[in-house]
C-alpha positions as CSV (number, residue, x, y, z in Angstrom):
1,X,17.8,17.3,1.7
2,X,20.7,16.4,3.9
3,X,19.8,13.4,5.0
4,X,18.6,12.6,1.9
5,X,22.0,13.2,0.6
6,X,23.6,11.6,3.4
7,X,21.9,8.4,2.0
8,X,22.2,8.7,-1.5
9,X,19.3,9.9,-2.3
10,X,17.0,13.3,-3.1
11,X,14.0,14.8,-3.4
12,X,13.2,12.7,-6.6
13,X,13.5,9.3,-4.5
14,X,10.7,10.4,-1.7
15,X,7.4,8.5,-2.9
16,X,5.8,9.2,0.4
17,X,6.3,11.6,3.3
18,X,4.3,12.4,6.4
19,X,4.2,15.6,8.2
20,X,3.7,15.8,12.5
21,X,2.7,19.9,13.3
22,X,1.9,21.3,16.2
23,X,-0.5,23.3,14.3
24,X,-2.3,23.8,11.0
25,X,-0.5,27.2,10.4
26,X,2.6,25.4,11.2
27,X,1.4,22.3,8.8
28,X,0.4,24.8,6.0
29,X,4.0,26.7,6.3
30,X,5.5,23.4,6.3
31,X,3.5,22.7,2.9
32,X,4.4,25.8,1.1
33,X,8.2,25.3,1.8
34,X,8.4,21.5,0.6
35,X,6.4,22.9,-2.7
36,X,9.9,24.3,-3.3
37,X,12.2,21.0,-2.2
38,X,9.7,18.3,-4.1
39,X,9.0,17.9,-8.1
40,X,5.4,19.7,-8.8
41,X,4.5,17.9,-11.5
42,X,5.1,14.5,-9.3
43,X,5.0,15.2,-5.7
44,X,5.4,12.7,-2.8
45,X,1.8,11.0,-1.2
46,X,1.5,11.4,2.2
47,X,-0.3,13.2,5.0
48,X,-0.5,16.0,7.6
49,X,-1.0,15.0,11.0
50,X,-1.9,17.3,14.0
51,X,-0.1,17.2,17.5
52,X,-0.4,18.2,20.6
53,X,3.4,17.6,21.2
54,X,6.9,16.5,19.7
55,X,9.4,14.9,21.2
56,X,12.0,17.8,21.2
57,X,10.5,20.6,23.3
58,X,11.8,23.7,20.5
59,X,9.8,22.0,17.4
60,X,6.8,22.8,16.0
61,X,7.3,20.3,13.3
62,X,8.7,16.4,12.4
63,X,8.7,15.4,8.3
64,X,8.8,11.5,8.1
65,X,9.9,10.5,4.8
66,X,10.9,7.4,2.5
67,X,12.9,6.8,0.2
68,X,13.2,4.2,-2.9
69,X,17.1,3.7,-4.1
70,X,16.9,1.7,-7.4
């Protein structure tokens, strides 16, 4: 949401995000957080996508999203 904000944007404005775990726990954890951040009635598209490693050695996760400003 920070960034988001940061940007002028929010939640609303994400059409699509993508999601980089470590893990499927970590992926479904992820999941049943962003239920709380994203509208349920219109929730981003995107995917889940399993890794074997991150770029930062302390995360078990990286969210990849987009936003549309009209």
């Amino acid at each position: 949401n920070k960034t988001l904000e940061e940007a002028g944007a929010g939640t609303g404005d994400v059409p699509i995000r993508r999601i980089y775990a470590l893990s499927r726990t970590v992926a479904d954890r992820v999941l049943q957080i962003e239920a709380e951040y994203f509208n349920k009635q219109h929730p981003p598209g995107g995917s889940v996508l399993l890794f074997e490693a991150l770029p930062s050695l302390d995360a078990s996760f990286a969210i990849d999203a987009v936003a549309e400003l009209m």
